[in-house]
N, C-alpha and C positions, 0 to 999 in steps of 0.2 A: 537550777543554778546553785554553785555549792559556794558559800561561802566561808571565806580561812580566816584565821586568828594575825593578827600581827607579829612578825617575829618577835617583838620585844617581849609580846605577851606569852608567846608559846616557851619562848626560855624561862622565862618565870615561872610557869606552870610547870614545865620538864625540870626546874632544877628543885622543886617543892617535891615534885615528886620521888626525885634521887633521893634527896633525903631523907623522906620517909621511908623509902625502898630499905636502903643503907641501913637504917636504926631498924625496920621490923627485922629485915633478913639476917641481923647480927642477933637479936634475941632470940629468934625462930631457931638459927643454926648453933647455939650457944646450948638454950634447952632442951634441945635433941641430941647433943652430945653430952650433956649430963646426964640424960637419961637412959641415953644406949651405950657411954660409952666409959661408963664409971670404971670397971672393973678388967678395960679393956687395957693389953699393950701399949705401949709407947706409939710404936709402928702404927699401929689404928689410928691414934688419935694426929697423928702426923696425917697420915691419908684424906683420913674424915676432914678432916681445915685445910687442906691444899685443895682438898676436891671440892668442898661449899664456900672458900676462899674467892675462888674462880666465879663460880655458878654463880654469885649476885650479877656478875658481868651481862650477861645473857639480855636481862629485863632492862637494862641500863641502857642497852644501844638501842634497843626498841625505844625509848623515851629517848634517845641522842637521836636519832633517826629521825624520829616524829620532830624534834624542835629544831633540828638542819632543812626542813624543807623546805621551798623558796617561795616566795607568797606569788 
């Protein structure tokens, strides 16, 4: 028997986790483009932030997913 969380509870949970998601993913992707992309073009660093811009998205709807299920 598998037992679920309450909705109310699992969006609390999912939206703690957004957040923290959101703040590591923006230091993670911040110090990686300091580090690789110092001395790089303009065009790179345009690429590099539209393209890890996006890519928090990804992990986000796995946790939207998870706290839209129906109890």
């Amino acid at each position: 028997m598998r037992t679920t969380l309450p909705s109310r509870v699992r969006k609390m949970i999912g939206m703690f986790f957004i957040v923290v998601l959101v703040v590591v993913y923006a230091l993670v992707a911040v110090t990686i483009a300091v580090a690789t992309l110092a001395n790089a073009p303009w065009y790179a660093h345009m690429l590099y932030f539209m393209f890890s811009g996006v890519l928090w998205v990804v992990p986000a709807m796995v946790i939207i997913k998870w706290m839209a299920t129906e109890d």
